[in-house]
N, C-alpha and C positions, 0 to 999 in steps of 0.2 A: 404552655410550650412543653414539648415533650422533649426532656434532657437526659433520656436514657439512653446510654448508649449501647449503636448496635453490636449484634454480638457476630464476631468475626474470629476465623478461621489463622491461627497463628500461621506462620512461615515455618516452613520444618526441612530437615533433608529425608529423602526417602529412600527406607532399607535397602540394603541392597539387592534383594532379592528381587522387591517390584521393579527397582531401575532395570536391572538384569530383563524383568517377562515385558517391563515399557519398550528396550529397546528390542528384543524378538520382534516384536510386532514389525520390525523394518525389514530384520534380515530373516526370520523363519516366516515367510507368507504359507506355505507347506510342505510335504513331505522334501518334493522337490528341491525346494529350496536348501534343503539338511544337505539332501544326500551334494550339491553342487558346494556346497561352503567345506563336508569333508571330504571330496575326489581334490576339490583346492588346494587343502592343505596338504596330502599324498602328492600332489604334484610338488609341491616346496620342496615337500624331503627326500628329493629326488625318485622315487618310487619307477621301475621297469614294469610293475605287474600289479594293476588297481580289479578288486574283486569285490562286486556290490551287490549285496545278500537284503532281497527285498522279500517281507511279508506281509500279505494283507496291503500291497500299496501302499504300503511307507506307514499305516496308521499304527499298527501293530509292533512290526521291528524293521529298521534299517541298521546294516550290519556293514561297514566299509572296511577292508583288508588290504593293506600295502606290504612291498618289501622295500621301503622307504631308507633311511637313517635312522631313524626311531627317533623315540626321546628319553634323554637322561630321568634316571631315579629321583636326583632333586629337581629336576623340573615338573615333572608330571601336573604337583599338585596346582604349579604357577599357573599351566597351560589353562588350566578350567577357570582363571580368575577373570574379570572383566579386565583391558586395556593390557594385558601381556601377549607377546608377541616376538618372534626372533626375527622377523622380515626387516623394522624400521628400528632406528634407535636415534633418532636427529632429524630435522627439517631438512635437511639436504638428500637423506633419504626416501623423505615425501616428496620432495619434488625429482627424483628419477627413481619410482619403480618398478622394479622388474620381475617381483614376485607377483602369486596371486594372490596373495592373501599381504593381509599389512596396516588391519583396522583392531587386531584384537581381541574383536567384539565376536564371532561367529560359535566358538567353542560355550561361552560364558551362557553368551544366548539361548543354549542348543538344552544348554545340562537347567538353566531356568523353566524350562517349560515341557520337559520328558526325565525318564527315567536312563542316565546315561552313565555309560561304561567304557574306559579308555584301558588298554594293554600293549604297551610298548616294550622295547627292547634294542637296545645301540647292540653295535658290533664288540665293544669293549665290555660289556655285562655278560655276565654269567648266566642270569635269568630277567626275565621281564619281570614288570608289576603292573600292577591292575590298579585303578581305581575307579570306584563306584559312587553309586549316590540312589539313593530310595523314597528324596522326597523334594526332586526340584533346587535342590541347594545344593551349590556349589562352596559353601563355606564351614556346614557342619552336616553332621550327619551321613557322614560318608565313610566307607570303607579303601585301604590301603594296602595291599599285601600281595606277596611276591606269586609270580604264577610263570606258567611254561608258553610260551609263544618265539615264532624264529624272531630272526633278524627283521623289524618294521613293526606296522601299529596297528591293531584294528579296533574299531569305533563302533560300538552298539547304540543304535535309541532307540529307546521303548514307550508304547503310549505316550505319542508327541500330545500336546496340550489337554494330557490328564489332567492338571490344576488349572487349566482356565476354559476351562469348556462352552465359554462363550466363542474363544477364539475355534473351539473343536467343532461346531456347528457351523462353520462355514467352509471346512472341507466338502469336497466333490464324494461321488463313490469308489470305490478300489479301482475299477478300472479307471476311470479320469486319474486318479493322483498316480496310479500307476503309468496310465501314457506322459504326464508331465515328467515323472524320474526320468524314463527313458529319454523323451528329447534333452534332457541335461547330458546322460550321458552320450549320447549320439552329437551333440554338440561338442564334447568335449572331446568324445575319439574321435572326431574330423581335423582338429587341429593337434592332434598330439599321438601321430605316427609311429613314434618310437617308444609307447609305453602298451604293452596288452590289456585288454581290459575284458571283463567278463559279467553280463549282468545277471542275473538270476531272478524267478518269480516265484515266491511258494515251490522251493525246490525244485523249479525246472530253470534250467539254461536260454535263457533269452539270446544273447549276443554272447559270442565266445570270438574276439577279435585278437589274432594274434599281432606281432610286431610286424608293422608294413615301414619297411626301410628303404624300399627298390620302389622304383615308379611303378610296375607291377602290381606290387602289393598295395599299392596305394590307392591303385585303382580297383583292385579286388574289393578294400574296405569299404568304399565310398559306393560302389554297388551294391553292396552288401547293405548298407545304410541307407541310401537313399532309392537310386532307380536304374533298372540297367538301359532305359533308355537314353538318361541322360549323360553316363557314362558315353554310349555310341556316338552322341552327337556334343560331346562336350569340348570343349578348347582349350588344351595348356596353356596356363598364364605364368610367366618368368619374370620378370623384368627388373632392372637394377638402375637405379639414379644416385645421387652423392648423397643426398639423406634416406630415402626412402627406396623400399624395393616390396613388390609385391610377386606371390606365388599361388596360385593354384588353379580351379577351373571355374568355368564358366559356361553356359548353355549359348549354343548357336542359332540366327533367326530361322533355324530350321524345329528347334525345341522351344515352349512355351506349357504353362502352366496353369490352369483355370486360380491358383491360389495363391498366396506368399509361403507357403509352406518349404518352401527347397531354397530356401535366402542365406545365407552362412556369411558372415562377414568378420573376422578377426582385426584386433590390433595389437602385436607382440603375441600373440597367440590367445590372446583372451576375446571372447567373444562380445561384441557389441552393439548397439544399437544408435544411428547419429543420423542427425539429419541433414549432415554436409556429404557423408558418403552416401546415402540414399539418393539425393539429390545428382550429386555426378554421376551414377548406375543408370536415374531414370531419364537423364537428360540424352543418354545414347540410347538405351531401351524403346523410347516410347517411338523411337521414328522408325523403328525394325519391327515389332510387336504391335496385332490390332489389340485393340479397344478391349479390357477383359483378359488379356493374358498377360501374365509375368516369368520374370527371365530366372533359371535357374544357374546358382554359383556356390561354389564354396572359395574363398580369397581370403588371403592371410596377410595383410602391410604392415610391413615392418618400420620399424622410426623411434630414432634415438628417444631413449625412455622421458628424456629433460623436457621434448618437444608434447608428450601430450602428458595433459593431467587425469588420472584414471579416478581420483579422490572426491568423487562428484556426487554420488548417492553408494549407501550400505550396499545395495545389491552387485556396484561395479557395473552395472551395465552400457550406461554411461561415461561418456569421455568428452572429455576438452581440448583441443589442438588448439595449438599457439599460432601457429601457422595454418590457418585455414583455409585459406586461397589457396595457399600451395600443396598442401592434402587434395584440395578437392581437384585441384588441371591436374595431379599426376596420375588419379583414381580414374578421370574421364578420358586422359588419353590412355590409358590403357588398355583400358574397354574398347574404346574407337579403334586404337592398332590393331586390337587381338580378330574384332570382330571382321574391319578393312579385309583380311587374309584369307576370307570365307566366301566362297563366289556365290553362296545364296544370299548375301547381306546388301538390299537393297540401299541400305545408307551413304555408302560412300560411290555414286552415281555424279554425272556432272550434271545433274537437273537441277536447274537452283530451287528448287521445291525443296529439297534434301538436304537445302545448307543449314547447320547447325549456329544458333545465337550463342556468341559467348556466354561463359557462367556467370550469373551476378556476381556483385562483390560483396553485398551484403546480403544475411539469411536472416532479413527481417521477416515477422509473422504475415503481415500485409503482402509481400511478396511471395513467401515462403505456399499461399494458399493456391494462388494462379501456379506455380509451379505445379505445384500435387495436382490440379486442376488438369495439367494441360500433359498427366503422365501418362502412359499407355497408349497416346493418339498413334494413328499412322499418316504422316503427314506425306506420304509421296505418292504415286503414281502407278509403281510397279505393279505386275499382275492386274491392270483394270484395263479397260476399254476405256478410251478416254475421247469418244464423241461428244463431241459439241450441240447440246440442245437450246435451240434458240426460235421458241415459238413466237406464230407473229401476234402482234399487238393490237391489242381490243381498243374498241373507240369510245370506251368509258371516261368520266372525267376524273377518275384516279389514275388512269393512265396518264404515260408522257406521249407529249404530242412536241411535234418535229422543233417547236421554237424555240422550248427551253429547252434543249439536247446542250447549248451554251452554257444556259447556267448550271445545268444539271453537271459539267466537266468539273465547273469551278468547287463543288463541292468536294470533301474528302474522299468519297468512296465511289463517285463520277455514273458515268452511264453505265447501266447492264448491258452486258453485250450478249451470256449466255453461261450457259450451266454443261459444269466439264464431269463427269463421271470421277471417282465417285462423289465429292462433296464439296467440288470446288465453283462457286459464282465467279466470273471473268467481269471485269468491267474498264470502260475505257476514263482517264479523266485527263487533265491538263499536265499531272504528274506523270502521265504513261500508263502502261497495263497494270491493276490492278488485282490478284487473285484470294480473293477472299475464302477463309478456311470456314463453309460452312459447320462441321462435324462441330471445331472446337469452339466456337462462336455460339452455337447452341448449349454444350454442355458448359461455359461458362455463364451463360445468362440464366440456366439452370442453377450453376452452383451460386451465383451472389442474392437471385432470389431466393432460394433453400436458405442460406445465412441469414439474411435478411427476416425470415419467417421464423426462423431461432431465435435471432434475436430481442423478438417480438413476441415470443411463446404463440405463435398464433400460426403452425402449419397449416397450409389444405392440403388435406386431404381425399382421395377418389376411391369412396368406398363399391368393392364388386359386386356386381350383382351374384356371380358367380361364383366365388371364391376357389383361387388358385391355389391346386395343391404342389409341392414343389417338392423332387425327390433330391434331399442331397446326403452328403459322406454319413457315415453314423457318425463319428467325431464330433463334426460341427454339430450336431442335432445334441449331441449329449450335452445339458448344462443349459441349454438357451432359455431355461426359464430364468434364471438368477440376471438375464441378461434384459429384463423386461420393461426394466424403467429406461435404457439408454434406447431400445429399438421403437419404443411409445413413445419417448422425447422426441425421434427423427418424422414421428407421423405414420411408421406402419402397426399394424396390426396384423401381428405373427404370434402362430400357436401351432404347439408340438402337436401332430395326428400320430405320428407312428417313430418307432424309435429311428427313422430313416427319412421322414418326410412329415413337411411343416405347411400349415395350411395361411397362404397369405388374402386377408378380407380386406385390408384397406392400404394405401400407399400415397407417398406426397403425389400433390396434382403436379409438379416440376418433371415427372418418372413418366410422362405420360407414353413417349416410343422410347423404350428400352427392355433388355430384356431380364425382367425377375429374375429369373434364377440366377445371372449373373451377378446381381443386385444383391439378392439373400446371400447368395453364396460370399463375396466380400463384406458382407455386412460383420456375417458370423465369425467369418474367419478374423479381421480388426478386433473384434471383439474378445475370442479368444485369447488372440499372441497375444495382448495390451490389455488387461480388463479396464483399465482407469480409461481411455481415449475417450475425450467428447465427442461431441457433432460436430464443434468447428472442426475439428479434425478428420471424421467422419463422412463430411458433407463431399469434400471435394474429392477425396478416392470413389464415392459413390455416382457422383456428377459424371464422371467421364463416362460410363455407362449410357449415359442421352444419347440415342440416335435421331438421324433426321428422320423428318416424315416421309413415309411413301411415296407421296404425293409430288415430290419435290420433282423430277424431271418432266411431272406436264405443267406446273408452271406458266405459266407468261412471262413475257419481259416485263410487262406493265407490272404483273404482280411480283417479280424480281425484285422491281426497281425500288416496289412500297416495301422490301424486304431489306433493302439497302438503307433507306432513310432509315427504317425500325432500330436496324443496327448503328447506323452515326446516333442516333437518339438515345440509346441504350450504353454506348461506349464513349458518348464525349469524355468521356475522364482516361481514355487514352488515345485520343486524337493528339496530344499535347507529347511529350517525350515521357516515355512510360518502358520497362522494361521487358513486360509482355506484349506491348503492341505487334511485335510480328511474330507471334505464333497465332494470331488472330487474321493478319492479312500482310501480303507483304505490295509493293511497289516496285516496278520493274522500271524504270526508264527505257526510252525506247534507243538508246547506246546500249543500255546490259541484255536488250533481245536481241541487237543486233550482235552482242559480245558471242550471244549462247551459239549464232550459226555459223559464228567465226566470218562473220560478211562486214565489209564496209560496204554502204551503201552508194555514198559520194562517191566513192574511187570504182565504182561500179558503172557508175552512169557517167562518168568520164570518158572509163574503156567505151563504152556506145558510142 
């Protein structure tokens, strides 16, 4: 018996230096990330005028400039420590705040893993002081001493993760980290009107934004930033309730997007990402916008600090509302008024095709999937021909023959009657008219199979014989190799050909009528804004992309009707009370068709 014992690794705390470069790892992902944690802190100190001095794309040096408050001589040294901070001093603090910053951690972070320099200066000082550091510590080896700078702070880092150069190897090239700085600051001068900001590249002038205080100018900026078409077609948004008030614009169903690129969403002015507000945008979006396009906005909601928790992850991106229900009807009526007031906005129609399902009440994952699933459809009528095709019926023995027309009623989804342009099956049953949504009925059977084959590690695949080249944005193309294992996990087989265009050999067999580019093109772009998103995530922004087959208005009824079973067979798990069941088909009774032509029928054949 062997009674030696093993040899084991004591319990220890760790220096503070590595705690320091453990936690960068949350808040410095890159350059970007620096420069957004110091424009944050210029925002605390109240700052009119933020000047952001990039070289080399943030690898080399990031230089941030306010005319802030400064900071006091005996602070200085505090600021660079880990967990000091003047935003919070008590739990009641953390739970209402209204700074941006208020974790501590961002400065301590910054100076762990770069070569970093602070020179501040109050109004009450005589002179500012500097202080330095030359080797990643923030605790020794630093310098201290008085220097000339006005009133405010400016922030140098140099050689971001010189001491950990494993972290320095998975930087992008100058251009990529340098487009990431800029959507920081362009995010950041969208919601913060009343401060100028200035960005610089290798001593040129990128953005030179001065103070837009007048609606005017505000629209100036936001052209300047984003697009001047969506400025032309945009829609002021105002609105004020007893908690909550929302401000700014939004794109009309006349403007749409091939990407997510033009999405701005604030809370208290901090930019964020939630899946309750997402959810009420695309609950009114998806019935105005086809298949493939998204809606552009910049919105800013306001709400007493207490009601949401911002304390959710290092980055801040995240939030928590107490009040979730009620965030989300005040976000979606908002959207519905602003958009009601636009006479191109085929949604508010009295065609019951167009009537919107209230919002769940819970944002559970299960549900949350058929949501995303069922976003960007266009579920109405407007703009189509809406002939009736209803071919006669073959005397095959898969066909219906005249007897069971009975029981065929008594089923859920009843007799085909005929195929409505663009995507709708009519059918008659015991319950009344029935109008089945082919489009989203495809692209769901697509998404739960696609998950299904995830979850299975066992996609199919339909390799080209051809291989499709695909020209998209240079943007999206840059980087997409690092993106290789999440786009192989989904089942395609995509490679960079040109800094501009990507050659696709293989794709899931679910993709069969849809159109690639639109596919690649959302693939790249999820992938980008979000690098961590999986496939369950992935699967169902890419699903809605399914189109129907060609084929579908020569048809037969007979082959209708085998298309109807296919579907009760496919969907019995929401024949039952389900909270997506009608965006899949709805039931009319034959009182709500007579509601729709405003007829009584009875009191019709009375008058006779």
């Amino acid at each position: 018996m062997n009674t030696t014992e093993p040899i084991r690794i004591p319990i220890r705390q760790l220096p503070v230096q590595l705690a320091n470069q453990i936690a960068a790892g949350e808040v410095v992902e890159r350059p970007a990330s620096i420069v957004k944690e110091l424009i944050e802190n210029s925002l605390d100190a109240g700052a009119a005028y933020i000047e952001v001095d990039i070289q080399k794309g943030g690898l080399q040096q990031i230089k941030i400039r306010d005319d802030g408050h400064g900071i006091p001589e005996q602070e200085i040294k505090l600021a660079v420590q880990a967990h000091c901070t003047s935003k919070i001093s008590s739990f009641d603090d953390l739970i209402a705040i209204e700074s941006m910053g208020f974790r501590g951690e961002a400065l301590a972070s910054i100076v762990s893993i770069s070569r970093f320099e602070i020179t501040s200066r109050t109004v009450s000082q005589e002179m500012a002081w500097r202080w330095s550091n030359s080797s990643g510590d923030n605790t020794s080896s630093y310098q201290f001493e008085p220097a000339s700078h006005p009133v405010g702070s400016s922030m140098v880092v140099r050689d971001i993760f010189y001491n950990t150069m494993a972290r320095r190897k998975f930087l992008r090239s100058e251009r990529t980290e340098f487009r990431h700085i800029e959507d920081v600051v362009k995010r950041i001068a969208l919601s913060r009107f009343d401060i100028e900001f200035v960005l610089k590249h290798n001593q040129r002038v990128v953005y030179r934004l001065p103070l837009a205080l007048t609606a005017d100018l505000k629209i100036k900026r936001i052209e300047k930033l984003l697009d001047k078409k969506f400025v032309q077609q945009a829609l002021q948004v105002s609105y004020q309730a007893s908690q909550l008030s929302m401000t700014g614009w939004l794109s009309n169903a006349d403007y749409s997007r091939g990407q997510t690129d033009m999405q701005y969403f604030y809370v208290n002015g901090r930019i964020i990402k939630d899946k309750v507000i997402s959810h009420a945008l695309r609950q009114v979006y998806q019935a105005v916008l086809p298949p493939g396009r998204f809606p552009a906005y910049v919105l800013n909601l306001k709400i007493d600090p207490q009601q949401v928790d911002v304390n959710v992850h290092p980055t801040k991106h995240e939030v928590r509302f107490r009040q979730m229900r009620l965030v989300h009807d005040f976000v979606n009526h908002v959207i519905q008024d602003s958009l009601s007031k636009t006479k191109s906005n085929p949604l508010y129609t009295d065609n019951v095709f167009d009537k919107q399902e209230q919002p769940v009440t819970e944002y559970q994952s299960s549900q949350y999937n058929m949501a995303e699933s069922s976003a960007g459809y266009s579920g109405v009528l407007h703009g189509h021909s809406s002939s009736i095709v209803a071919n006669p019926v073959s005397h095959s023995k898969s066909y219906i023959q005249e007897t069971q027309v009975a029981s065929l009623q008594q089923s859920l989804l009843g007799t085909a009657v005929g195929f409505c342009q663009p995507y709708y099956l009519i059918s008659q049953s015991q319950q009344g008219m029935i109008i089945v949504h082919l489009l989203r009925v495809a692209q769901h059977q697509a998404e739960q199979q696609w998950l299904q084959q995830l979850k299975a590690q066992t996609i199919e695949t339909k390799p080209f014989i051809f291989p499709l080249s695909i020209e998209l944005d240079e943007q999206l193309c840059d980087g997409e190799d690092s993106y290789q294992d999440a786009i192989k996990s989904l089942g395609f087989d995509l490679s960079l050909q040109t800094k501009n265009t990507v050659v696709l050999r293989a794709a899931p067999t679910v993709l069969q009528h849809c159109s690639y580019q639109a596919v690649i093109t959302q693939l790249l772009t999820s992938l980008k804004l979000e690098e961590t998103i999986d496939g369950v995530t992935l699967i169902p922004l890419l699903s809605r992309f399914v189109q129907l087959d060609e084929q579908s208005e020569s048809k037969t009824l007979g082959e209708w009707q085998q298309h109807l079973y296919d579907i009760e067979k496919t969907f019995a798990n929401l024949c039952v009370e389900h909270p997506y069941k009608n965006k899949l088909w709805r039931v009319l009774s034959i009182a709500e068709v007579n509601k729709l032509f405003q007829a009584n029928v009875s009191a019709k054949l009375v008058d006779e």
